[in-house]
C-alpha positions as CSV (number, residue, x, y, z in Angstrom):
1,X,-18.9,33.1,20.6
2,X,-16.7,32.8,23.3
3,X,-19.5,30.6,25.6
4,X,-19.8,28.5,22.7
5,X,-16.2,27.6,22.1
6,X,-15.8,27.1,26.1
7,X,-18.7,24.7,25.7
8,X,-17.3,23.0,22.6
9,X,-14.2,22.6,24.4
10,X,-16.0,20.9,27.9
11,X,-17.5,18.6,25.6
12,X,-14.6,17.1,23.4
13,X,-12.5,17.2,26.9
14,X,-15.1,15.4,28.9
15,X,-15.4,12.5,26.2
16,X,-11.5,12.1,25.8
17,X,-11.1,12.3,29.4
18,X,-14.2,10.4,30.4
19,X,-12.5,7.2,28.7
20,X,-10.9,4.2,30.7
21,X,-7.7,3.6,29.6
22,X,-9.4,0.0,28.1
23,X,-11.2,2.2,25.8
24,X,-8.2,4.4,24.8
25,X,-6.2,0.9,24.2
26,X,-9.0,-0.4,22.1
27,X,-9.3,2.8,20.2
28,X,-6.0,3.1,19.7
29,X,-5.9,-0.8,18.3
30,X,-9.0,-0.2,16.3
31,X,-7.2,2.8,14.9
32,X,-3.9,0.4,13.7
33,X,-6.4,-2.0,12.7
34,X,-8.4,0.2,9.7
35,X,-5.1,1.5,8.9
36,X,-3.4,-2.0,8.4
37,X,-6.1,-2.9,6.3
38,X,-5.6,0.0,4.1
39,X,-2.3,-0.9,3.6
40,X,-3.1,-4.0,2.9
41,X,-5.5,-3.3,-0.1
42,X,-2.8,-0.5,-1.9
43,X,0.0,-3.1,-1.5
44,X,-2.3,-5.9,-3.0
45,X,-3.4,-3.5,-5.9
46,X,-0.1,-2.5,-6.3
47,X,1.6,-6.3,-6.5
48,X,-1.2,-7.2,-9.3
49,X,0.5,-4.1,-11.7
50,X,4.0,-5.4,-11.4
51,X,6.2,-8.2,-13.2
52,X,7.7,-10.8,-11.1
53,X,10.9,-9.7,-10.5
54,X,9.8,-6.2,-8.8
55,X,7.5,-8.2,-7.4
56,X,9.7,-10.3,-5.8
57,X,11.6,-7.2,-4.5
58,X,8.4,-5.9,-3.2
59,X,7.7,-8.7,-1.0
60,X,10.8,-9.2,0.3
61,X,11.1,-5.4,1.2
62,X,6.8,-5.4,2.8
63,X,8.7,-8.8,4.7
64,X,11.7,-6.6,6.1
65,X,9.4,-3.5,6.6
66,X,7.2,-5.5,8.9
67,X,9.9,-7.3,10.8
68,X,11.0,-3.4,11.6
69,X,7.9,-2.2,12.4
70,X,6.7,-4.9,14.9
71,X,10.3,-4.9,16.9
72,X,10.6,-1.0,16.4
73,X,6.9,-0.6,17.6
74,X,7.7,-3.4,20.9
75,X,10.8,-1.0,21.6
76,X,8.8,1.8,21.9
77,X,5.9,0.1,23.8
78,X,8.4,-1.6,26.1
79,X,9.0,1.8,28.2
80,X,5.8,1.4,29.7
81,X,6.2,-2.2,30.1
82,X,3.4,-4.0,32.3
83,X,1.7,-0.2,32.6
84,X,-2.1,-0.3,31.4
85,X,-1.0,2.5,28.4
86,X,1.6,-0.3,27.0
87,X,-0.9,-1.3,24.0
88,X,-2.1,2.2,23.5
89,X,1.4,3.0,22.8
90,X,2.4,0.1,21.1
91,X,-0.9,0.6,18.4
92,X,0.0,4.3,18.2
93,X,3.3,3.3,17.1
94,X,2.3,0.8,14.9
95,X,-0.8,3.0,13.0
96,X,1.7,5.9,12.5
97,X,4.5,3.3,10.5
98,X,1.7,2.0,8.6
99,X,0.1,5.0,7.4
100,X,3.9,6.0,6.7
101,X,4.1,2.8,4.5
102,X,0.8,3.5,3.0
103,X,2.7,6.7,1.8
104,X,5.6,5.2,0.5
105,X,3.5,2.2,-1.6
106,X,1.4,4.9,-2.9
107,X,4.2,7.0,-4.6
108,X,6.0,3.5,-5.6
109,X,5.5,4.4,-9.5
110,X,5.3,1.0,-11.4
């Protein structure tokens, strides 16, 4: 049992590790890509149940939220600025506050 975790472990280190940091970056973008998408389809489905007014007030608050997230997410990249990790982190910051959002649209109770 032992042998086979050891073995289990070589392998999942060997592919994380065996990436370039390119591959990382565009994983990490691909990552923030699917989850942007998700978002997109809940807050969609959700602005079809609602009357214009909260409507309205949705939009303007999805507007604000991603003006935060894209200058909060450029903050947070910016410590590695011009290092080759600077998208990775930049993604990672950016798939974590949208899945975060996709939270907070999914308990929005209409």
């Amino acid at each position: 049992m032992v042998k086979i975790t050891l073995i289990l472990m070589l392998l999942v280190g060997s592919y994380t590790f065996g990436q370039s940091q390119t591959e990382m970056n565009q994983e990490a973008l691909k990552s923030y890509q699917i989850a942007d998408a998700e978002m997109t389809v809940i807050y969609k489905d959700l602005m079809k149940s609602l009357g214009q007014t909260e409507k309205n007030y949705l939009l303007t608050a999805q507007r604000a939220w991603i003006s935060y997230k894209e200058a909060h997410c450029k903050a947070i990249a910016y410590q590695y600025d011009g290092g080759s990790m600077q998208p990775m982190v930049q993604c990672a910051c950016l798939e974590t506050l949208t899945r975060e959002r996709i939270q907070q649209l999914n308990a929005y109770n209409p």
